[in-house]
C-alpha positions in Angstrom: 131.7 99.2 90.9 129.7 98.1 93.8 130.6 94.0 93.2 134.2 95.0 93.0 133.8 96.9 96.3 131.8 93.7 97.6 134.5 91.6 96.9 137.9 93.1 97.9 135.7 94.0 101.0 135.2 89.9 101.6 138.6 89.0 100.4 140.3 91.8 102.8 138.1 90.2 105.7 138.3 86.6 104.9 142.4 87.1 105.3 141.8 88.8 108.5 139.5 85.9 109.5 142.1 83.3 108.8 144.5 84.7 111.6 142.0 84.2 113.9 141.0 80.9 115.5 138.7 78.8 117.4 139.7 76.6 120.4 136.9 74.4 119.7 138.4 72.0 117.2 135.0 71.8 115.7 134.5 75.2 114.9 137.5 75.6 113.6 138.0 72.7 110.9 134.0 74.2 109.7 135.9 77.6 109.4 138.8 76.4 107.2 136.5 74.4 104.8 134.6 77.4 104.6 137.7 79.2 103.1 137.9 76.4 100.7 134.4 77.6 99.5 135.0 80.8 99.5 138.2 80.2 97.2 135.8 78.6 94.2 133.0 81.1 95.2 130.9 78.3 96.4 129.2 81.3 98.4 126.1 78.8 99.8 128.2 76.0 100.9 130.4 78.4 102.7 127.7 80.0 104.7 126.4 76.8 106.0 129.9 76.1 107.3 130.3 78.8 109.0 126.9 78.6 110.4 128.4 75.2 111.9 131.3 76.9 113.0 129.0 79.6 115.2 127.0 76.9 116.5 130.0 75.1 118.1 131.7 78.5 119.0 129.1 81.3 119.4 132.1 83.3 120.5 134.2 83.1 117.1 134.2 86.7 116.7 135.2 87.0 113.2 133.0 83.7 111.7 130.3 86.4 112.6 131.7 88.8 110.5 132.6 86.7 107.5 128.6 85.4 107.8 127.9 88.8 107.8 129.5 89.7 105.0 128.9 86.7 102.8 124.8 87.4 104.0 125.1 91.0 102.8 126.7 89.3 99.5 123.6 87.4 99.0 121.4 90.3 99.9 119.7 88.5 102.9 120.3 91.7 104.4 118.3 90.9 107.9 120.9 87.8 108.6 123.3 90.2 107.7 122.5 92.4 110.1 121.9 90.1 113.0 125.6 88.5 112.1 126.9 91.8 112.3 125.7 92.7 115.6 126.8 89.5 117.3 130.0 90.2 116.1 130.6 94.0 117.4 128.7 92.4 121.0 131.9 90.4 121.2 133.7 93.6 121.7 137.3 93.7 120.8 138.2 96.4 118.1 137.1 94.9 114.9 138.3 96.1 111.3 136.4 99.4 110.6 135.3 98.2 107.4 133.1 95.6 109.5 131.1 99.4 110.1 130.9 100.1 106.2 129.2 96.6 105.9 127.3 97.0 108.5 125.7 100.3 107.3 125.0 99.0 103.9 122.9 96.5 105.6 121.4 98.8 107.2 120.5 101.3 104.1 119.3 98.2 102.2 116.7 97.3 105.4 115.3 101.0 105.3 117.2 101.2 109.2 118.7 104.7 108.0 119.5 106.1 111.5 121.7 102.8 112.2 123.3 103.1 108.8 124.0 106.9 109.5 125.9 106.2 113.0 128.2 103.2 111.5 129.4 105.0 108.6 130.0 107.8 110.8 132.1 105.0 112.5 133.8 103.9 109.4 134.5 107.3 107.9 136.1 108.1 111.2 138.4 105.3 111.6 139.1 103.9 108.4 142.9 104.2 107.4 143.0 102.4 104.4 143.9 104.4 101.0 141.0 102.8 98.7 138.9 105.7 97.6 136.0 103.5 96.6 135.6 102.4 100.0 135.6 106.4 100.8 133.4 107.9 98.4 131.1 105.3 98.7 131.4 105.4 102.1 130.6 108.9 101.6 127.5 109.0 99.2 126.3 106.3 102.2 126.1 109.2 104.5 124.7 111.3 102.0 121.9 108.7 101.7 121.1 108.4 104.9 120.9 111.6 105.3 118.4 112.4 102.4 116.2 109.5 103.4 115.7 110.2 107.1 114.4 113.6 105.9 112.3 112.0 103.4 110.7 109.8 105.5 109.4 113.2 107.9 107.9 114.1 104.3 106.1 111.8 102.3 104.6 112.0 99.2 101.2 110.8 98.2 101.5 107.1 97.0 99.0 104.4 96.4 99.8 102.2 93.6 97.4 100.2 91.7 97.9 96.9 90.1 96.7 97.3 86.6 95.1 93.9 86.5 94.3 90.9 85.0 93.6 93.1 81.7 97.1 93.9 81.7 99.0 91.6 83.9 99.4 87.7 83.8 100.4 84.8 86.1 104.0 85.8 83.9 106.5 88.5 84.1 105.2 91.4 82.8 106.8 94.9 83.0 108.1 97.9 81.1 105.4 99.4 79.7 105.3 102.5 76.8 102.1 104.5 75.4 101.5 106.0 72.9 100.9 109.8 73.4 97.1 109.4 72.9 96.6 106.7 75.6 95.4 104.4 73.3 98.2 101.9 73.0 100.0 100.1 75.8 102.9 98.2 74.8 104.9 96.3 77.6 107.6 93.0 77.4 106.1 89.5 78.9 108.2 86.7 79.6 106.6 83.4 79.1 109.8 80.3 80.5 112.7 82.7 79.5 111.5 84.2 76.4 110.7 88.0 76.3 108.4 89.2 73.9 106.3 92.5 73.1 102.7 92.4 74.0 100.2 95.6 73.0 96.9 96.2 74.4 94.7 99.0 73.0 92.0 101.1 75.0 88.3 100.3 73.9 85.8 102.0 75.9 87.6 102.9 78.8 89.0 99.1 78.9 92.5 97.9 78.0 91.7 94.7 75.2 93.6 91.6 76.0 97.4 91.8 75.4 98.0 90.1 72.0 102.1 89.3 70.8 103.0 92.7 69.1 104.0 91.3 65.8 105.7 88.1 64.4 108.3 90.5 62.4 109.8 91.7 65.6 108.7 89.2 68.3 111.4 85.9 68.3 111.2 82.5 69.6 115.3 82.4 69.3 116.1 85.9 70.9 115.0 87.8 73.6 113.4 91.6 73.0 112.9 94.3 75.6 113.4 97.8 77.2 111.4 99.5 74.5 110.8 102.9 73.5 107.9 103.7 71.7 107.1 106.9 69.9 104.2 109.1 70.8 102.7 108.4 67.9 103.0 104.5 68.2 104.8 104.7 64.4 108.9 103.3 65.7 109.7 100.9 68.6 113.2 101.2 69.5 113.9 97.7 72.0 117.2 96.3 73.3 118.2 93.2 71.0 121.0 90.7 73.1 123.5 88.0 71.1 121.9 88.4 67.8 123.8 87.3 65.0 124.1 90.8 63.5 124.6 92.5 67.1 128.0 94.6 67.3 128.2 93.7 71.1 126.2 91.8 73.8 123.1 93.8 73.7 122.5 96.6 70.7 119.5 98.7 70.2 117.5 98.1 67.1 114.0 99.9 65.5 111.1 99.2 63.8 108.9 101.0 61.8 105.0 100.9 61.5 104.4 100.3 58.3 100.4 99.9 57.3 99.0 97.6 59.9 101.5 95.9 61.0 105.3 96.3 61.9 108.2 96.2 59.6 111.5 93.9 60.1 113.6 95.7 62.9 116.6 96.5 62.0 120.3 97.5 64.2 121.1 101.0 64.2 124.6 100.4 64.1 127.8 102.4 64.5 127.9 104.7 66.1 125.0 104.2 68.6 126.0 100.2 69.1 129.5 99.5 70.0 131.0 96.1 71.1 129.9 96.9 74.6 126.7 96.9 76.2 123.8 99.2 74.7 120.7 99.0 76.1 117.1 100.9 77.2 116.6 103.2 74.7 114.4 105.9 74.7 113.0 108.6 71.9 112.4 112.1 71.9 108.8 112.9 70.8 110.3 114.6 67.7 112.4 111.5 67.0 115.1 113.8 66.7 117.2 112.4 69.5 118.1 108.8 70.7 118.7 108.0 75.0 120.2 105.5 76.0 122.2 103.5 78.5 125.9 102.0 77.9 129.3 101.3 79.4 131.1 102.1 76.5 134.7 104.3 77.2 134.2 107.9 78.8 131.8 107.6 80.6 131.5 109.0 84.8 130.6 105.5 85.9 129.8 101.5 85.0 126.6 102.3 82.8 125.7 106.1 82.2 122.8 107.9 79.9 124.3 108.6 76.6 122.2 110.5 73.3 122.5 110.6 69.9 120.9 113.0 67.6 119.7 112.6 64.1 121.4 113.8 61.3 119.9 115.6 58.0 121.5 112.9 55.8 119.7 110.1 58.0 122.7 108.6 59.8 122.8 108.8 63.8 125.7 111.6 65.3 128.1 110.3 67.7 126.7 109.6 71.1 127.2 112.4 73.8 127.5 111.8 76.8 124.5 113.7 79.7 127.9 114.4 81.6 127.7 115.2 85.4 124.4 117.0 85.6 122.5 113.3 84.7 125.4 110.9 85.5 127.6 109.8 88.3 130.4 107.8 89.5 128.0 104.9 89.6 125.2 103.5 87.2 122.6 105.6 85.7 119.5 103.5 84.2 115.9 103.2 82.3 116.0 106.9 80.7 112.5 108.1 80.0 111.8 111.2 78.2 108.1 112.4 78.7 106.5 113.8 75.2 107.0 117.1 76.5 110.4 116.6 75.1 112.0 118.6 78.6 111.3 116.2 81.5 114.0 113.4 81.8 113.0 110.4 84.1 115.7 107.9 84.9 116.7 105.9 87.8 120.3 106.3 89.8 122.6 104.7 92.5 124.8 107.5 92.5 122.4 110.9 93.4 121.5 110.8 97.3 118.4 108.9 97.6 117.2 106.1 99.6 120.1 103.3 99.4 119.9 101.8 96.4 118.6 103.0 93.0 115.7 105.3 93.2 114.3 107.5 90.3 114.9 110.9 89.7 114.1 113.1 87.0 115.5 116.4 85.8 114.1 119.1 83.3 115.9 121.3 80.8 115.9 125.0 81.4 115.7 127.8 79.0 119.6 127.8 78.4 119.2 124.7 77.2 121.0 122.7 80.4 119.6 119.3 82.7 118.5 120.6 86.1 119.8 119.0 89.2 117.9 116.2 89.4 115.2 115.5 91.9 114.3 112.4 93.3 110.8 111.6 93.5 110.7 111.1 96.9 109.2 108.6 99.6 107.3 106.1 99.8 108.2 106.3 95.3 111.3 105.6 96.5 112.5 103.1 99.4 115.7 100.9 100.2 114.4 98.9 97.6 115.3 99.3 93.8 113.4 101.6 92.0 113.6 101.4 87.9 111.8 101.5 84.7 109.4 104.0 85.6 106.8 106.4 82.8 104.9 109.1 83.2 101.5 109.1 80.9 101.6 111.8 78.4 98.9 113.9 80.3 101.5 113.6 83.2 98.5 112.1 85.7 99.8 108.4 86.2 103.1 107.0 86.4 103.0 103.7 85.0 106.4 100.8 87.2 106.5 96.9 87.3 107.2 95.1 90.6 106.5 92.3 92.7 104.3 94.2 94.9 102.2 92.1 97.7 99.2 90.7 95.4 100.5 90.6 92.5 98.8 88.3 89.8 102.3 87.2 88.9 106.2 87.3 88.9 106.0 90.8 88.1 103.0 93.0 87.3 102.5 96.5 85.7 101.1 99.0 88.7 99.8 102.8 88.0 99.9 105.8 90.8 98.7 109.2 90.6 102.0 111.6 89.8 102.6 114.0 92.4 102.2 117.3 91.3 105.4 118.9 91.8 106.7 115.7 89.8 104.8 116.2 86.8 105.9 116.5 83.0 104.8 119.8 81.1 101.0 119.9 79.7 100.9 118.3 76.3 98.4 118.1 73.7 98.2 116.3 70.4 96.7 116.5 66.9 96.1 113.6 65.6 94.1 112.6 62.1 94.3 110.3 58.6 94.8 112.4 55.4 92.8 111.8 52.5 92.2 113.3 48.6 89.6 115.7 49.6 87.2 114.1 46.7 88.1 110.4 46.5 88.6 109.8 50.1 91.4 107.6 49.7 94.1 107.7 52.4 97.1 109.3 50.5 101.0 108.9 51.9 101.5 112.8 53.2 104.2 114.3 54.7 103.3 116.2 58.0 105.1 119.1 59.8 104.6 120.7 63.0 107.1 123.4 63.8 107.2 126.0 67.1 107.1 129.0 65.5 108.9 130.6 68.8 112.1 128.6 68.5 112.0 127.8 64.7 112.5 123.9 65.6 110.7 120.9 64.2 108.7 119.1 66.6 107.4 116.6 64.5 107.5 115.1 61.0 107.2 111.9 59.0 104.9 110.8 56.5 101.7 109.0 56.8 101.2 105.4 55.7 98.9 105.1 52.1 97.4 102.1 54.0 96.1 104.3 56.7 96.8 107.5 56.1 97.3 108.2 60.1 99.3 110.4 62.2 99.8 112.0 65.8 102.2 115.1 66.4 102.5 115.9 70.1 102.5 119.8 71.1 103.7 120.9 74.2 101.7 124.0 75.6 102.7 127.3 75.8 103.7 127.3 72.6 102.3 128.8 68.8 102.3 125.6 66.1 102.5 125.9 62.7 101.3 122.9 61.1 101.6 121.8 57.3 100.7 118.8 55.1 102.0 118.4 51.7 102.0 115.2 48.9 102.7 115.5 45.2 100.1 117.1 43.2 98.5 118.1 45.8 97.6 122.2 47.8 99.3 121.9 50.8 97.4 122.1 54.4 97.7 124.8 56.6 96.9 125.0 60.3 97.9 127.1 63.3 97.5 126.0 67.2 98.0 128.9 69.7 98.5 127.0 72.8 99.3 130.1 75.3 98.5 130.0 78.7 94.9 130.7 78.2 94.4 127.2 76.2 92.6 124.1 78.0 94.5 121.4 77.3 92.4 118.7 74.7 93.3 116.7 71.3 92.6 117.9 68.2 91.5 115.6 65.9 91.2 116.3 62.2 90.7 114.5 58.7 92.7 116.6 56.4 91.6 116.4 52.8 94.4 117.5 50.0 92.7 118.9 47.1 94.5 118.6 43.8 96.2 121.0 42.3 93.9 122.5 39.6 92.8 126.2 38.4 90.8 128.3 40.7 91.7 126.3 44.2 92.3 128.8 47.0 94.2 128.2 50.5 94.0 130.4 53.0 98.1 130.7 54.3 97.7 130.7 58.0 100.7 130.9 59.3 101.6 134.4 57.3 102.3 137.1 60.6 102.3 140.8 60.3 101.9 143.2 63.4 98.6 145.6 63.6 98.5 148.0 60.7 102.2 146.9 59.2 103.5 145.0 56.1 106.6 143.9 57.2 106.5 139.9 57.2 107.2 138.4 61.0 110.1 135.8 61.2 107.3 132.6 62.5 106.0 133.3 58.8 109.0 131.7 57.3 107.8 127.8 58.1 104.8 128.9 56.1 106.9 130.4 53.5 109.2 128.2 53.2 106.4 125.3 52.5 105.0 127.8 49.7 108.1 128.3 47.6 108.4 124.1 48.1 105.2 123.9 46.7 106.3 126.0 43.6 109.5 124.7 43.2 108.1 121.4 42.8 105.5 121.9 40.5 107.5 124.5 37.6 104.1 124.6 35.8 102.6 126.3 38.8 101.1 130.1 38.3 99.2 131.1 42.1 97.5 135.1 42.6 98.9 136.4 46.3 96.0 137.6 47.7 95.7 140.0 50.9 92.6 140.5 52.9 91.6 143.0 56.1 88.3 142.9 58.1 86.2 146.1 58.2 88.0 147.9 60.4 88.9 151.5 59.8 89.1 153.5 55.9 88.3 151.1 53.0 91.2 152.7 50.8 93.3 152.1 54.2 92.2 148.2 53.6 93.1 148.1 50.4 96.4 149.7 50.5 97.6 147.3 53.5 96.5 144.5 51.7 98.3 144.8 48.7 101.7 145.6 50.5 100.9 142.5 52.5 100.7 140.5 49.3 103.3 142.3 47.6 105.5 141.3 50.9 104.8 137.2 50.0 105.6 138.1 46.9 109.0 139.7 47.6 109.8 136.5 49.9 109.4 134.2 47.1 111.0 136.7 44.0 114.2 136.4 46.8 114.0 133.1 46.9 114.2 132.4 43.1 110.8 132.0 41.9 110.6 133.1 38.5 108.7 136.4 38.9 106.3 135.7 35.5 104.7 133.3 38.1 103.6 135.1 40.5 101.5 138.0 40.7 99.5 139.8 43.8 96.5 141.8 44.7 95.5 143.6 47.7 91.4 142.9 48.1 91.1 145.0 51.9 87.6 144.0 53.4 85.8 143.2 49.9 86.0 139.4 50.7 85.2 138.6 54.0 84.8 134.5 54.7 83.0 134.9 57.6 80.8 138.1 59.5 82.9 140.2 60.8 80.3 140.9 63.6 83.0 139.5 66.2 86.8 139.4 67.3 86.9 135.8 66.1 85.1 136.5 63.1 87.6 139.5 62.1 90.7 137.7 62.6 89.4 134.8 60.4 89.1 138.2 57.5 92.6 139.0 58.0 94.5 137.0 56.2 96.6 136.1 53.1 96.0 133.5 50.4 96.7 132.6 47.3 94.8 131.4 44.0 96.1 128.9 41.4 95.7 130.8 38.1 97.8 128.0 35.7 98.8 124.8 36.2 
């Protein structure tokens, strides 16, 4: 929108600029070859004649204004400006739309109270019916506004070149990490070609950048604007004029598989479309796909679209964030932090500081995007501000630029988040899985589910090469978390993150143990309130995994056992207990396990695991389990 505005604005002045003449022959013939120019958008050659033209007639009033807007055209904003002024010094009553010129100039230059009193001017006097020149005219003064109060009110801001670790005498810039800070992978252009780079923290030192992988890295085709899961398992990057692309750029994935990456592939209809799809970016449950296009209804030229993932595998048809993300204008380089609720994007159409600043906004409890906020000044500046992370403990926020001192074309900088700009706390558990005996790494199936809201907040299935994975846990909440493989007793863990937790990893080795006669597991994720029987709905998950496990293996015969702690009358015990079995047993009886499989047994404090001396050591008693009696 803003190039079309740019040039009907030069045309409409360029026409006004030919019914005006010079009286000095000179200045005139440099004038009309200038128009020439102008005609075949020869926008260099044209300047420099109407430079000639001002130099033989400082007074031609409106070879100032064309200069000015032809400057402002080529974004040498400060000859813009001083083109400008000469021109409205010459008095006369010049075209209003010389004012809305003049104020972009001045937005771009950071002069905001300038900016603020010419398109005051314009807004005033303008009598023309284009409503692009209005309601641009408008979100001008909206700018200028926000920033002059922005300026009284700075943020904290010092940003730190991330060095030659990172950075290189070529372009480097965005950046993704993995949700354990281990992994940094960023795009580096080496004479035109973009390719992925990873480093990987060693000691509290990022290694040398090495190309990611030959599978997914081109010497033909360009890859960039990445999104990389938390758990460093799928890169989603923007793939342009590929042979297999549906339009000019389409987003593609790849897929860890082992130790290296496997062949990337397009994600096809519907995400890609024959327009323009581009920067995507993943939830941290890998549930739902961001991303940028100006594909048909849409609120401007390039707005933040999603996707979400179907059961049957296949991507839904793209939504569009609607008014509370996009605008009128271009919305661009979505970021979701893995607390799966904080949106960081950049915008040209929410007030801000003239150009495109970044903003984030955070889903509420109903579900909805907040109004978004920008992240203030110095962040933000007339400059263009884009492509911006947030590290998953929410500290750093990780940009590229061409900062003063750079070690190249563009480098990676870090600054310290503010803290009313921050993500949500995270943590992470993050492990291999092996057979308990044998050690070796087995290809598991992992689940972490938010036993508040029911929803899965992570799952996918470890690699038999490595046997690693990372689930990302936002706090606040109660995780249930399960790992299952063939032939195997399932895993059962639960992470009570409430408001008392201190945030830190958990890192485990899970060993599976076969399935065999006499194994136990302790189920803990089975809820019952104090003194009752009646199962609580955050038991299903567990449940639900249970009657999996049986389902699976038909052979399969497993005792429901119930256990207390000390507390209160032994016969009391007992006689909770076995209703507490019988209730797991009821569960799975309703959902159509043969009953000649199951039986239960209520044990009350007879078989304590641990002392029951303590709280902790009580609550470790209470629980249910189950024994395999035939398999």
């Amino acid at each position: 929108m803003k190039k079309i505005t740019l040039i009907l604005f030069l045309c409409s002045l360029m026409q006004t600029a030919v019914a005006q003449t010079s009286p000095v022959k000179k200045a005139q013939g440099s004038f009309d070859k200038a128009q020439e120019y102008l005609k075949s958008n020869d926008f260099e050659q044209a300047a420099t004649l109407l430079q000639e033209a001002l130099k033989a007639d400082p007074s031609f009033q409106f070879a100032f204004i064309q200069l000015a807007d032809l400057s402002r055209r080529l974004k040498r904003y400060e000859e813009a400006k001083a083109s400008y002024t000469s021109a409205i010094r010459l008095g006369g009553n010049p075209d209003p739309r010389l004012y809305y010129g003049f104020a972009e100039v001045g937005i771009n230059t950071g002069d905001y109270a300038s900016a603020s009193k010419n398109i005051a001017y314009f807004i005033q006097n303008y009598k023309g019916t284009d409503p692009d020149f209005l309601n641009r005219a408008k979100k001008y003064q909206k700018d200028c506004e926000f920033a002059i109060e922005a300026i009284k009110k700075p943020v904290n801001y010092d940003p730190v070149n991330m060095g030659p670790e990172i950075n290189s005498a070529y372009r480097d810039y965005f950046p993704s990490v993995t949700a354990d800070g281990t992994q940094l992978i960023f795009s580096r252009n080496i004479d035109g070609n973009e390719d992925f780079f990873i480093s990987r923290m060693k000691e509290k030192n990022w290694t040398v950048p090495v190309p990611l992988s030959e599978k997914i890295n081109t010497t033909k085709y360009n890859e960039g604007a990445q999104s990389l899961s938390p758990d460093g398992m799928y890169l989603f990057f923007t793939g342009c004029n590929r042979p297999d692309g549906l339009g000019r750029c389409d987003i593609y994935v790849s897929h860890k598989e082992g130790k290296d990456w496997g062949e990337p592939f397009n994600l096809g209809a519907p995400i890609n479309t024959i327009y323009w799809e581009s920067q995507p970016a993943i939830s941290p449950d890998g549930s739902t796909l961001y991303f940028v296009s100006n594909r048909p209804g849409g609120l401007g030229g390039y707005d933040i679209w999603k996707s979400s993932l179907k059961a049957d595998g296949y991507w839904s048809q793209p939504e569009n964030l609607g008014p509370e993300i996009n605008t009128p204008y271009d919305e661009h380089t979505p970021f979701l932090h893995p607390d799966g609720k904080t949106l960081y994007f950049s915008s040209d159409g929410w007030p801000g500081m003239g150009n495109k600043d970044i903003f984030l906004s955070r889903v509420n409890e109903q579900g909805k995007w907040t109004i978004p906020e920008n992240l203030g000044y110095p962040i933000n500046t007339f400059n263009e501000e884009t492509g911006l992370i947030v590290t998953p403990d929410g500290n750093n926020a990780l940009f590229s630029s061409n900062l003063k001192g750079g070690l190249g074309d563009m480098d990676i900088y870090q600054f310290k988040m503010p803290d009313a700009k921050k993500p949500r706390p995270i943590t992470y558990v993050k492990g291999i899985v092996t057979d308990k005996e044998s050690k070796a790494f087995l290809e598991a199936h992992v689940q972490v589910v938010n036993l508040k809201t029911r929803k899965t907040v992570y799952q996918d299935y470890t690699s038999a090469a490595t046997g690693e994975f990372l689930a990302v846990m936002p706090l606040g909440g109660n995780y249930a978390f399960n790992v299952t493989a063939d032939g195997y007793l399932f895993y059962s863990e639960n992470y009570q993150l409430d408001s008392a937790y201190i945030s830190k990893p958990f890192l485990v080795t899970v060993g599976l143990e076969k399935l065999v006669n006499g194994k136990n597991m302790v189920l803990k994720n089975i809820f019952f309130n104090t003194n009752e029987y009646q199962l609580l709905p955050a038991s299903v998950t567990e449940l639900t995994t249970l009657a999996e496990l049986l389902t699976n293996n038909a052979t399969l015969h497993i005792e429901i056992q119930g256990h207390t702690d000390n507390v209160g009358n032994n016969l009391q015990n007992e006689k909770l207990s076995l209703q507490r079995a019988k209730s797991v047993y009821d569960y799975l009886i309703a959902n159509k396990i043969a009953p000649e499989r199951l039986t239960f047994k209520g044990y009350g404090e007879s078989k304590p695991v641990v002392s029951n001396d303590t709280e902790a050591g009580k609550k470790q008693n209470r629980r249910t389990s189950f024994v395999v009696t035939k398999i």
